[in-house]
C-alpha positions as CSV (number, residue, x, y, z in Angstrom):
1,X,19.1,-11.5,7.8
2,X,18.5,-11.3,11.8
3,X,21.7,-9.0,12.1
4,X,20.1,-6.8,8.5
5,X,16.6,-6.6,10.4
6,X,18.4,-5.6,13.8
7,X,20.2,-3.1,12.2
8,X,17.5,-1.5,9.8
9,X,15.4,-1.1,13.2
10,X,17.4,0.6,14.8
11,X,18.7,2.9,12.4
12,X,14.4,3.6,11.8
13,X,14.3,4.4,15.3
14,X,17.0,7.1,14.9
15,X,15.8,8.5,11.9
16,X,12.6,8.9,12.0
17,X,12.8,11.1,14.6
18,X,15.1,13.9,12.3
19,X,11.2,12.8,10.5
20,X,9.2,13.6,13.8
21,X,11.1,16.8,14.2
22,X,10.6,18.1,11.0
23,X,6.9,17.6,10.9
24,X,4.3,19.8,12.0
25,X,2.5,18.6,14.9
26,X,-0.6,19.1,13.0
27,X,0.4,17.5,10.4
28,X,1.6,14.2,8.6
29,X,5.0,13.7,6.6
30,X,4.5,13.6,3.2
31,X,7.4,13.6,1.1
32,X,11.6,15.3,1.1
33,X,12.1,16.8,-2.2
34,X,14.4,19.8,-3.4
35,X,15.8,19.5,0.3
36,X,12.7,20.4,2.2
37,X,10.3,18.3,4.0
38,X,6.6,18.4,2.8
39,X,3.7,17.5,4.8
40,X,0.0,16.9,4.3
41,X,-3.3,17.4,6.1
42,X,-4.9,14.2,7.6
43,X,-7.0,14.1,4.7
44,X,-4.5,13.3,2.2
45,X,-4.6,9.7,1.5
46,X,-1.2,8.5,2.7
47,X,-1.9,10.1,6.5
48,X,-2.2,6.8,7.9
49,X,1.2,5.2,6.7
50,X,3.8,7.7,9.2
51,X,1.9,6.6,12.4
52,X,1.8,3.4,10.8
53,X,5.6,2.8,10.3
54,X,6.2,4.4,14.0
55,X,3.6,1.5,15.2
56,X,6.3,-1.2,13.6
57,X,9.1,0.4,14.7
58,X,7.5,0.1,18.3
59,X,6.7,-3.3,17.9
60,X,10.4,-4.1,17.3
61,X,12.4,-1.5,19.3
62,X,9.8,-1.6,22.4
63,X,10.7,2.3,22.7
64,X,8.2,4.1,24.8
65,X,9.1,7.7,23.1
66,X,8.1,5.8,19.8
67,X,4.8,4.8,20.4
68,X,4.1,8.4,22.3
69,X,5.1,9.9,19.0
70,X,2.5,7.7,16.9
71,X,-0.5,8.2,19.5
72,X,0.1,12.2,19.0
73,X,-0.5,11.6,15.4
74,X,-2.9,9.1,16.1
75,X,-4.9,12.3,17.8
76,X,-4.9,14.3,15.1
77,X,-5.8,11.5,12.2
78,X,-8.9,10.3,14.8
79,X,-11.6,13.0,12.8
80,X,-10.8,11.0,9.3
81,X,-13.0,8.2,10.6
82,X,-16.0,10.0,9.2
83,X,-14.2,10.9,5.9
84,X,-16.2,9.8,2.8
85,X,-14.9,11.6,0.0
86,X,-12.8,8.7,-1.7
87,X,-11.8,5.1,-1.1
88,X,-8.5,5.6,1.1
89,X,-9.7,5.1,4.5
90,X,-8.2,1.4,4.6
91,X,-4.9,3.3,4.0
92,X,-5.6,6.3,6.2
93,X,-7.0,4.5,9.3
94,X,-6.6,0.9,9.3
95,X,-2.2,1.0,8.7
96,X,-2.6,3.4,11.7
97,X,-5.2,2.3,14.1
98,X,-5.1,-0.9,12.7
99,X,-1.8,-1.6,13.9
100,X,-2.7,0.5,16.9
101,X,-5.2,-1.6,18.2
102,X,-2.9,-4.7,17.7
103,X,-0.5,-3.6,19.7
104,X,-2.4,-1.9,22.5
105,X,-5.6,-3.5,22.5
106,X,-7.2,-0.3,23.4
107,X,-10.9,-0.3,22.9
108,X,-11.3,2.8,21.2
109,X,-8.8,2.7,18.2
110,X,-11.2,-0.6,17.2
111,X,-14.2,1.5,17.7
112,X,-12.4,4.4,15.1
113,X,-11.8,1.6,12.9
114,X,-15.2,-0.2,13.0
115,X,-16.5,3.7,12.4
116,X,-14.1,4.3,9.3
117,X,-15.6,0.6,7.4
118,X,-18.4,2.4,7.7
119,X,-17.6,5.9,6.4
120,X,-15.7,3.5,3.2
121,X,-18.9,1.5,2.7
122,X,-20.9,4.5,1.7
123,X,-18.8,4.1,-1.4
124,X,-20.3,0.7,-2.4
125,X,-22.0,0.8,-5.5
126,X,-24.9,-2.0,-5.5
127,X,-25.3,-2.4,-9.0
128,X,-22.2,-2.2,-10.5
129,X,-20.7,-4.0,-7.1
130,X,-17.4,-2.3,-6.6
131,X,-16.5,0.8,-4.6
132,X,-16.0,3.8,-5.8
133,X,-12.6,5.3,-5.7
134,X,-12.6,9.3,-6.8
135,X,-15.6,11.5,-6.5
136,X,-16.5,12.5,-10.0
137,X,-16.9,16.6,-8.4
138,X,-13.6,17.1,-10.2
139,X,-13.7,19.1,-13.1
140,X,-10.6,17.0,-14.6
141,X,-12.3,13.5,-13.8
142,X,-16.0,14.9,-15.1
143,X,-14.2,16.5,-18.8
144,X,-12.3,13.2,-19.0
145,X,-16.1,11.5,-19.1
146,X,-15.9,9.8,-16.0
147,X,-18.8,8.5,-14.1
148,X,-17.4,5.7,-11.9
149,X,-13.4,5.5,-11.6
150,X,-12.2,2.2,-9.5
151,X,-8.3,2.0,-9.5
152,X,-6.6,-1.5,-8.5
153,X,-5.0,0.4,-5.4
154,X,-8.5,-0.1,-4.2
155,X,-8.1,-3.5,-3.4
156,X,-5.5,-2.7,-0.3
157,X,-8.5,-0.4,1.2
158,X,-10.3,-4.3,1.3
159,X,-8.4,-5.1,4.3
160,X,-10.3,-2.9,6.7
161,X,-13.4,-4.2,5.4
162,X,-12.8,-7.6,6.4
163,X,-11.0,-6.9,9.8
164,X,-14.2,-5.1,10.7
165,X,-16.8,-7.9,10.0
166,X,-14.0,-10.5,11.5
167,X,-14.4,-8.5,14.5
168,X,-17.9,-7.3,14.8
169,X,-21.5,-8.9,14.2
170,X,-21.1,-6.8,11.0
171,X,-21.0,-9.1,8.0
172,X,-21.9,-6.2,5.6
173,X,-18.4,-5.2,5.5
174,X,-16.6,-8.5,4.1
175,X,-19.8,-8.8,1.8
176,X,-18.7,-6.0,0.2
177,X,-14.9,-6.8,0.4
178,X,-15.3,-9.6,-1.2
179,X,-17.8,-8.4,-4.3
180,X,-15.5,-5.6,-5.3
181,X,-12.6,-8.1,-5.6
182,X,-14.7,-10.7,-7.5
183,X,-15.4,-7.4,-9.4
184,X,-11.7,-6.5,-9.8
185,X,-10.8,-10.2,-11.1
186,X,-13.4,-9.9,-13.7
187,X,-12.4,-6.9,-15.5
188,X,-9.1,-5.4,-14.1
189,X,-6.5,-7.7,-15.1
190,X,-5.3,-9.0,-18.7
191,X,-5.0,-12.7,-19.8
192,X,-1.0,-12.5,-18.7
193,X,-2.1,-11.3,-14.8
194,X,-1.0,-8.1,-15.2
195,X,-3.3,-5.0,-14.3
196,X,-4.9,-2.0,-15.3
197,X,-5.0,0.8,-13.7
198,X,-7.9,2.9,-13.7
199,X,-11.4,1.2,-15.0
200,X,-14.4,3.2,-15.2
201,X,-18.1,1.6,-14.4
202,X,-21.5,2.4,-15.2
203,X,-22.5,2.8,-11.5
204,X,-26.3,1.6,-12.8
205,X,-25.4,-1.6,-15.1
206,X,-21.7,-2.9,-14.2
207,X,-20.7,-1.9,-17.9
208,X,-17.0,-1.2,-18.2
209,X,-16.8,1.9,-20.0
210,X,-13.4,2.1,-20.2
211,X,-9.3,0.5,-19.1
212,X,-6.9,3.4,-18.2
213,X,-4.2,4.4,-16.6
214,X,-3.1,7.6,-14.6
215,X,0.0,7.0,-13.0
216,X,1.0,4.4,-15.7
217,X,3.1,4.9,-19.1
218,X,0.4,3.8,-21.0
219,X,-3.3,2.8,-20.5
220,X,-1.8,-1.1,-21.6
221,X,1.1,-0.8,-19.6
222,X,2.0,-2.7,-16.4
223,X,2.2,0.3,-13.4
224,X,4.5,-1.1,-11.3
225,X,3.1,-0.4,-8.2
226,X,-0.2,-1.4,-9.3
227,X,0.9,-4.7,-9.6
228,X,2.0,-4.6,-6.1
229,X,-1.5,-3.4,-4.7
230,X,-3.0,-6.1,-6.9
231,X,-0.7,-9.0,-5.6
232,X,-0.5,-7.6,-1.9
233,X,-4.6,-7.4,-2.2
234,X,-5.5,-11.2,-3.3
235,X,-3.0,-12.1,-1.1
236,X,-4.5,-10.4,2.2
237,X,-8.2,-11.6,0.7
238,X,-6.8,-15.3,0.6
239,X,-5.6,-15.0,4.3
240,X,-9.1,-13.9,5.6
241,X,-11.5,-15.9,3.1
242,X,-9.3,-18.8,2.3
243,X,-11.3,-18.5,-1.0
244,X,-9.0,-20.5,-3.5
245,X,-9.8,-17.9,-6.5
246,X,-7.9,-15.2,-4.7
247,X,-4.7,-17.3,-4.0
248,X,-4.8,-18.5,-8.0
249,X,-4.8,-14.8,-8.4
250,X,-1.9,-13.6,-6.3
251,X,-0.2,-16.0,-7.7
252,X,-0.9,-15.3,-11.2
253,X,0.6,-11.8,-10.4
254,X,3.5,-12.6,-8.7
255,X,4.0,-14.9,-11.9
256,X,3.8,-12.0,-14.1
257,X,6.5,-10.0,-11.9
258,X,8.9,-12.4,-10.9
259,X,9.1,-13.7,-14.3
260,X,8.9,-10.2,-16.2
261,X,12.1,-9.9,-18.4
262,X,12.4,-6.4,-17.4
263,X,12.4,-6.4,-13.6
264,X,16.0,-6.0,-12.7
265,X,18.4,-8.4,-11.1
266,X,18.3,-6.4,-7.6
267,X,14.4,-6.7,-8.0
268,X,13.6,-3.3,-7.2
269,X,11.5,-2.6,-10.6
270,X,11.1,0.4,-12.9
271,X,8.2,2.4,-12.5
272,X,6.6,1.0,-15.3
273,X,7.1,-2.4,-16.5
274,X,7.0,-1.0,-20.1
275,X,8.5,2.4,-19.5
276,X,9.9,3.1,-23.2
277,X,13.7,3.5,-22.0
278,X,14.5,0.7,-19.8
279,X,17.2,0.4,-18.4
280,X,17.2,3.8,-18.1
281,X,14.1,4.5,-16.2
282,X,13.5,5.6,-12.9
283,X,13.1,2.6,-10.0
284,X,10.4,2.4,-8.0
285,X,11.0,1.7,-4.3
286,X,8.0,1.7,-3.3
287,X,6.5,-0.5,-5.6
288,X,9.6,-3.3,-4.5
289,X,8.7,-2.6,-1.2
290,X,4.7,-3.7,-1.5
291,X,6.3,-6.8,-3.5
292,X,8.2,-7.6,-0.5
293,X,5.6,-7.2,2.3
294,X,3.0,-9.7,0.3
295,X,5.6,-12.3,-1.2
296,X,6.3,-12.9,2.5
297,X,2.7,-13.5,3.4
298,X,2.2,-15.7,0.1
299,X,5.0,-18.2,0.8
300,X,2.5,-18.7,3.8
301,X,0.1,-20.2,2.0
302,X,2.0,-22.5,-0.5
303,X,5.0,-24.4,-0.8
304,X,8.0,-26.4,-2.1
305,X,9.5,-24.2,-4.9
306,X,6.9,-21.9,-5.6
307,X,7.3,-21.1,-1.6
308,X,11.1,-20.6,-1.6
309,X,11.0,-18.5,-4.4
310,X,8.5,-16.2,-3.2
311,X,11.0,-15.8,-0.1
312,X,14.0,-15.8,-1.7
313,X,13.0,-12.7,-4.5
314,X,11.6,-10.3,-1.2
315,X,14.5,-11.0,1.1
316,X,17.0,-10.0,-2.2
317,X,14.3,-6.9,-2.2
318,X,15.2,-6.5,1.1
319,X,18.8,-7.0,1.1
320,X,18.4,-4.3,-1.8
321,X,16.6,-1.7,0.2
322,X,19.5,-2.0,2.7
323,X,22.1,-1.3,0.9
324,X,23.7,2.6,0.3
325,X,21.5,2.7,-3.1
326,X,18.5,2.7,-1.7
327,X,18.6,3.0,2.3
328,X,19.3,6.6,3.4
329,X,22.2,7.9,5.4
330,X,21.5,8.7,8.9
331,X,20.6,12.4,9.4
332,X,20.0,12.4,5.2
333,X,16.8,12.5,3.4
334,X,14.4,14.6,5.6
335,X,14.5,11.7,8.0
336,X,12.7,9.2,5.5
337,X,14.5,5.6,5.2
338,X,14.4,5.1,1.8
339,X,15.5,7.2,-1.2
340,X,14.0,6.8,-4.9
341,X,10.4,6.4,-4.8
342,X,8.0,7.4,-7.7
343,X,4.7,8.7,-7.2
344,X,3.8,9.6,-10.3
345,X,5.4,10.4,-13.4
346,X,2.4,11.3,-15.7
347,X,1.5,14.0,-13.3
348,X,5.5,15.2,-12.9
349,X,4.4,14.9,-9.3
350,X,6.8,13.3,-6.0
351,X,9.6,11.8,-8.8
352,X,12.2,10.1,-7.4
353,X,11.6,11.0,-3.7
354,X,11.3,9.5,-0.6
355,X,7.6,8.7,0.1
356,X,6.0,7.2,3.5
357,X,4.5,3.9,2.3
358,X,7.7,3.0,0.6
359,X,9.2,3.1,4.5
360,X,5.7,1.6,5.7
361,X,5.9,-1.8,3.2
362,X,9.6,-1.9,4.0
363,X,9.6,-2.1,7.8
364,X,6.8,-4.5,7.4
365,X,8.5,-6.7,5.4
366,X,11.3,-6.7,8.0
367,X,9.0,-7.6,10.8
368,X,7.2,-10.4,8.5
369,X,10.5,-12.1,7.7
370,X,11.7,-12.0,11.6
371,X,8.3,-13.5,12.9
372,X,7.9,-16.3,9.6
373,X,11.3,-17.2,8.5
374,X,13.6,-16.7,11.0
C-alpha cells in the first residue's frame, strides 16, 4: 500500500498539471468528455474540489509549484464566499480553503470560510429545520411542484458548519448542522439504511411532501453516490459531535453497501444499486471513491471485525482505482486521474467521464490510509 500511495502521488503530481494547463486561469476544471476539456465558472458547485485535490497533492509531494497552482485558483474562488443561491458552499469553499487553512494556517482563508457558514446558513429553514438545497426560481423545480427540495448530498455541505462553530464563538453554525441531520435521519432514509434522494418539505410545517430522486434510476432506488454522501456525512457528524445516533447511522449505511448483493467484487459500484441491467450498467467511480474516503475515517471510530472490514473493502477500492481500469494513463484523460465517473444519467449529462470529486475523494483516501493505517 505505501509503495501504491507513493506512486499514485506522484503520478497526480504529473498529471494534473496536463489538468492545470488545460484550464482557463479564470476558470475551474470541470469535466474531459468527447476529447475536450470542460471548465466551469466558480459558481458551479464542484469549483472547490480542483484546488482541493492540488491542496492534497501538496500535502504529500511538498511541491512548491503545486501549492502556487491551488492559491491562483484559490484567488479566483475567494468572491463565492458570499454565494447564497444553493447549499454547495461546504463543497465549493470548505474542500478548498478548508484544506487551505490546514495546511498554511493563513488567517484569511479561515476568515473566507467563517464568511461562507454564513452565506450557507441563510439557507436554514426554522420551521421545517433543514437547509434548503435548490432555489425553487427554476421554472423546472416550480412545474415539478416544488417548494422545499433537500437532497442527501446536503449532508457533506454539514462539515463547514461545524468547523466554523468549532473554531469560532459561533455556535449557530453546528446548531444548525446538527438539526438538519437529525432532520435527514428522520425522513431520508428507508428501514434497510438506504437513501432517498431528493425530499421535498413544507418550509412552514416540516411536512414531507414528497421522496424522489433526480439523479437516481428510480425515486425507490438506491443512487449510488447518494449513499456515499450519506455514509461519508454521519460519519464526519460522529467525528465532531461524538453523538452515538450518527455513528449507528454510518454504520447502518455502510451495512447496506458492503452487504448489497449487487456491488461488485472490485467494489467500485454501479451507478445505481438497482439499475435495471446490472451487470451491465455503467460504474460509478466516484461514488467508490466517497466510500473509500469515509470507510477509512469509520474504522476510526469502531473496532475488531466491523473495523477491519471497513479497511479492508476501501483499500480493495483503492487498489481498484489504481489499476489500468480505472486510473488514467499519464498524459490521457484531459489530465484527470480517474476515468468512468457518472454524473448523471437521468439528465444524459457527464456519463462515464472523468469528474473532479471522483480525483478529490480518491487522493483523500490515499492520504487517510498513509496517516491511520500505515
Amino acid at each position: 500500500m505505501k509503495k501504491m500511495i507513493q506512486d499514485n502521488f506522484e503520478f497526480a503530481a504529473k498529471q494534473y498539471q496536463f489538468l492545470e494547463k488545460a484550464t482557463p486561469q479564470d476558470s475551474m476544471p470541470k469535466t474531459f468528455d468527447k476529447n475536450r476539456n470542460i471548465s466551469s465558472d466558480v459558481y458551479w458547485w464542484c469549483s472547490g474540489f480542483y484546488p482541493g485535490t492540488l491542496l492534497y497533492i501538496y500535502e504529500y509531494t511538498k511541491k512548491p509549484s503545486i501549492l502556487d497552482d491551488a492559491k491562483k485558483r484559490l484567488a479566483i474562488l475567494d468572491t463565492v464566499k458570499y454565494y447564497t443561491k444553493n447549499h454547495d458552499l461546504g463543497f465549493m469553499m470548505y474542500c478548498s480553503f478548508g484544506n487551505a487553512y490546514r495546511l498554511t494556517k493563513n488567517e484569511e482563508y479561515k476568515k473566507v470560510i467563517l464568511e461562507s457558514s454564513k452565506s450557507l446558513a441563510t439557507r436554514y429553514r426554522p420551521d421545517a429545520k433543514v437547509i434548503q438545497s435548490w432555489e425553487i426560481t427554476d421554472g423546472g423545480l416550480r412545474q415539478k411542484g416544488f417548494v422545499g427540495p433537500v437532497i442527501i448530498d446536503n449532508l457533506m455541505n454539514l462539515e463547514m458548519l461545524e468547523w466554523s462553530s468549532h473554531n469560532s464563538t459561533d455556535k449557530k453554525f453546528a446548531n444548525i448542522a446538527e438539526s438538519h441531520a437529525n432532520t435527514t435521519i428522520k425522513n431520508h432514509f428507508r428501514p434497510d439504511y438506504s437513501s432517498y434522494h431528493v425530499l421535498d418539505y413544507d418550509l412552514n410545517t416540516g411536512e414531507v411532501r414528497k421522496k424522489v430522486t433526480a439523479q437516481g434510476y428510480s425515486d425507490s432506488s438506491a443512487w449510488s453516490r447518494g449513499q456515499g454522501w450519506a455514509l461519508y456525512g454521519y460519519t464526519m457528524m460522529y467525528r465532531f459531535t461524538k453523538n452515538p445516533a450518527y455513528l449507528k447511522q454510518a454504520q447502518g449505511v455502510a451495512k447496506f453497501i458492503l452487504n448489497n448483493p449487487n456491488l461488485p467484487t472490485d467494489k467500485i459500484p454501479y451507478w445505481d444499486f438497482d439499475a435495471p441491467n446490472i451487470p451491465n450498467e455503467l460504474r460509478d467511480v466516484s461514488a467508490a471513491s466517497v466510500y473509500a474516503s469515509a470507510l477509512l475515517e469509520l474504522g476510526q471510530y469502531t473496532s475488531g471485525k466491523e473495523k477491519q472490514n471497513y479497511i479492508s473493502v476501501a483499500k480493495t477500492i483503492l487498489k481498484s482505482l489504481s489499476s489500468s481500469k480505472y486510473r488514467a494513463d499519464l498524459g490521457s484523460n484531459g489530465g484527470y486521474l480517474l476515468k468512468h465517473s457518472v454524473g448523471s444519467i437521468p439528465h444524459n449529462n457527464e456519463i462515464d467521464v472523468p469528474l473532479t470529486y471522483a480525483d478529490y475523494y480518491f487522493v483523500e483516501a490515499l492520504l487517510r490510509y498513509q496517516k491511520w493505517y500505515l
